[in-house]
N, C-alpha and C positions, 0 to 999 in steps of 0.2 A: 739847291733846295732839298731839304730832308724826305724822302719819297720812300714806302715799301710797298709793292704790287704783288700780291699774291695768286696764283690762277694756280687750276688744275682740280679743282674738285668737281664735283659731278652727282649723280647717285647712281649708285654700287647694290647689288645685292649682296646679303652676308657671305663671309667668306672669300669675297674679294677682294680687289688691292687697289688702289690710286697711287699715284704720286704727284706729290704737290709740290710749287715750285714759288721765289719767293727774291723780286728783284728790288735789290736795296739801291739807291742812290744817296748819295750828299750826307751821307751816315758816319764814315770810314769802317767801311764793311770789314777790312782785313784786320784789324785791331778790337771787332767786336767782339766779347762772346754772344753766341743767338740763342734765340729760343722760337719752339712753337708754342702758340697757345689754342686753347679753345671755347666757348662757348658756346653752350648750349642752351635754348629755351626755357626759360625760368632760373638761369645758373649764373654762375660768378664765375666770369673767365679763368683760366686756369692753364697753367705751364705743365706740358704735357714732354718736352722732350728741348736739352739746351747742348748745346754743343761749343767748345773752346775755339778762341779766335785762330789757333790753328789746324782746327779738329782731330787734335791728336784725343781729346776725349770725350764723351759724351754721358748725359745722366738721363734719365728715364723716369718719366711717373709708372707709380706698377701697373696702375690699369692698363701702361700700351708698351710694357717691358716686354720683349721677346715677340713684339710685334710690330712694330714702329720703328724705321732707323732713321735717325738726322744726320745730314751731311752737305759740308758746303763746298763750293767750289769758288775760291777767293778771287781770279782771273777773272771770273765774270760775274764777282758780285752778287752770287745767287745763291742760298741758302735751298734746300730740301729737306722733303719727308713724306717715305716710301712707309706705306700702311700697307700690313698685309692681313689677312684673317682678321675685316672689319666684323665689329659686330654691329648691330641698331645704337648700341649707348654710346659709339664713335660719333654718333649725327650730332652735326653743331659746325658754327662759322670759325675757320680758322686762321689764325691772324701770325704773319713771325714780327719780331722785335728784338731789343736786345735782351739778352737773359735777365736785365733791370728794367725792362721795360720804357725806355730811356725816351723816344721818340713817339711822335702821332701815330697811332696807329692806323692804317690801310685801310680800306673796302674788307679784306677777309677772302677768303672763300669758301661755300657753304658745301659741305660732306653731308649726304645724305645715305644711311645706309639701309634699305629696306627690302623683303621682298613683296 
C-alpha cells in the first residue's frame, strides 16, 4: 500500500533549523525522483525543493536556495529536509511526494516559525 509519513516539524524561532524526515512505503522509493512541498494558509501548495532518484542532484525554489538541503537515503526509504535560517514565511504544512506529485498525499507536517 502506497504510504508517505512525514514527522519532524515543530515550531522554531527565526533563525533556527529543523529537519524533517519523510518515510515512503509501496511507492518504489529508489526509482523515485522526490520532492518537498509546502503549504501555507491561504496558499497553493508548492515545491520548494526535489531531488534525483539517486540524489546525485538537487533543484531548489529561491525562496529556500542556500537554506534548505534535500536528501535521501534509499536503504531506508527515507527522504529529508534540513532547514536552516527559518524565517516566519517558512510556516506551512509540509508534505514529500514524487517530484510529479504521483501518489496520495500524507498527513504533512506543520513548520511553524515564530518568535
Amino acid at each position: 500500500q502506497e504510504q508517505l509519513v512525514e514527522s519532524g516539524g515543530g515550531l522554531v524561532q527565526p533563525g533556527g533549523s529543523l529537519r524533517l524526515s519523510c518515510v515512503a512505503s509501496g511507492i518504489m522509493f529508489q526509482i523515485r525522483a522526490m520532492g518537498w512541498f509546502r503549504q501555507a494558509p491561504g496558499k497553493q501548495r508548492e515545491l520548494v525543493a526535489a531531488i534525483t532518484s539517486g540524489g546525485s542532484n538537487t533543484n531548489y525554489a529561491d525562496s529556500v536556495r542556500g537554506r534548505f538541503t534535500i536528501s535521501r537515503d534509499n536503504a531506508k526509504n527515507t527522504l529529508y529536509l534540513q532547514m536552516s535560517s527559518l524565517k516566519p514565511e517558512d510556516t506551512a504544512v509540509y508534505y514529500c511526494n514524487t517530484h510529479s506529485a504521483s501518489f496520495t498525499w500524507g498527513q504533512g507536517t506543520q513548520v511553524t516559525v515564530s518568535s
